[in-house]
GULONU-575697 format. One record per residue (C-alpha): residue in one letter; x, y, z. Coordinates in Angstrom, 2 decimals. Each point is the difference from the previous one (the first is absolute). Example, Ala and Ser with C-alpha at 12.3 -4.5 7.8 and 13.67 -1.06 7.14 Angstrom:
2
REC res       u       v       w
REC   A   12.30   -4.50    7.80
REC   S    1.37    3.44   -0.66
//
This chain:
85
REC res       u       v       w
REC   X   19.14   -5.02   13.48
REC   X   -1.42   -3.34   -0.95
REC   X   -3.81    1.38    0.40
REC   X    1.32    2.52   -2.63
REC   X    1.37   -2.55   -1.95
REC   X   -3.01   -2.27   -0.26
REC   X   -2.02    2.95   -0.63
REC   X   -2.28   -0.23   -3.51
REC   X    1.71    3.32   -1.38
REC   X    3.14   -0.69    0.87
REC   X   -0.19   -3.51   -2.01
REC   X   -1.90    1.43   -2.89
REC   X    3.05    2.53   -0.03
REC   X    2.31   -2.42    0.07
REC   X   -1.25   -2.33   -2.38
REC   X   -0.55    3.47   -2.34
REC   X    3.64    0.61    0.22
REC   X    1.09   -3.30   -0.82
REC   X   -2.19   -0.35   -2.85
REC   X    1.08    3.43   -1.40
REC   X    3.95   -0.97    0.57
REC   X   -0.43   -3.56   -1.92
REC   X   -0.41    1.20   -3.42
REC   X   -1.21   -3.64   -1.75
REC   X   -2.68   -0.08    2.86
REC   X   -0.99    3.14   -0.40
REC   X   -0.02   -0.60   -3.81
REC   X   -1.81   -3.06    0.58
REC   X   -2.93    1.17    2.09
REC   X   -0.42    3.65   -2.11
REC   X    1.30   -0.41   -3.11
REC   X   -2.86   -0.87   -2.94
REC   X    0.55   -3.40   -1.30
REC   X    2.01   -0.63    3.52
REC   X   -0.64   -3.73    1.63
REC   X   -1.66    1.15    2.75
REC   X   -1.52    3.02   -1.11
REC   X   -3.49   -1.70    1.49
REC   X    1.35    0.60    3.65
REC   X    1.18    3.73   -1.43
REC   X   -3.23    0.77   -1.36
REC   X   -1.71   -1.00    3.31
REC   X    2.26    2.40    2.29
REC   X   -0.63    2.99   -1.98
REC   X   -3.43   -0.55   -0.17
REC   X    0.02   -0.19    4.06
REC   X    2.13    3.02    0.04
REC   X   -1.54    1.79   -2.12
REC   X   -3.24   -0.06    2.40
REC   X    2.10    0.07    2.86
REC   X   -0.79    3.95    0.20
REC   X   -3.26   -0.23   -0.21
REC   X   -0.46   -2.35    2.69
REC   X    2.50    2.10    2.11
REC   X   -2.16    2.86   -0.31
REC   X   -3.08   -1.43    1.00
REC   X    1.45   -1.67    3.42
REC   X    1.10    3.48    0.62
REC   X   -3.04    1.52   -0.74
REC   X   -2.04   -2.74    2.33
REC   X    2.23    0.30    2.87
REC   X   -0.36    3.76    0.19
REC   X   -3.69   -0.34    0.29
REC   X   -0.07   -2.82    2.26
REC   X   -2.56    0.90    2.77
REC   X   -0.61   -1.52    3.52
REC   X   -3.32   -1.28    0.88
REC   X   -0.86    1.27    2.70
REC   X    1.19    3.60   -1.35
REC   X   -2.44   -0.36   -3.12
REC   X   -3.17    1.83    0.48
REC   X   -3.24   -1.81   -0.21
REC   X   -3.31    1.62   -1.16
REC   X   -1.66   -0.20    3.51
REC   X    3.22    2.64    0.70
REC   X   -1.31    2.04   -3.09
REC   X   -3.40   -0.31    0.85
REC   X    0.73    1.61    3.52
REC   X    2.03    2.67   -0.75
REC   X   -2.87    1.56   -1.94
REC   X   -2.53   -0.79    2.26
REC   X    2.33    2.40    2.28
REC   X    0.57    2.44   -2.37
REC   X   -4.11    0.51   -0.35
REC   X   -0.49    0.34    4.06
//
């Protein structure tokens, strides 16, 4: 329970809901004009390429290849050697 607690998502959840429930914080932070719409400005602009980065880690770790599994071009180089004989 407290590796779930101290988990990133969990906190960024937390903190999300907490902002959202305080209304003059959440005015504050997204609101134009609002006294620390600096810090409100800088979250959406790392959420808003928060998908984008999402889909490129999924993206890498689907094509993520071992090396010894990746063929070299000495393998290449003898298979059509072998296909010729």
């Amino acid at each position: 329970v407290i590796q779930t607690i101290k988990s990133p998502g969990f906190i960024a959840m937390t903190l999300g809901f907490i902002t959202a429930c305080i209304t003059p914080l959440r005015d504050a932070l997204f609101s134009p004009g609002g006294s620390l719409r600096f810090i409100g400005s800088s979250i959406e602009s790392l959420g808003s390429a928060s998908s984008s980065l999402g889909t490129l880690l999924v993206a890498a770790s689907l094509v993520h290849q071992a090396k010894d599994d990746a063929p070299s071009s000495d393998d290449a180089d003898t298979a059509i050697e072998e296909s010729q004989v």
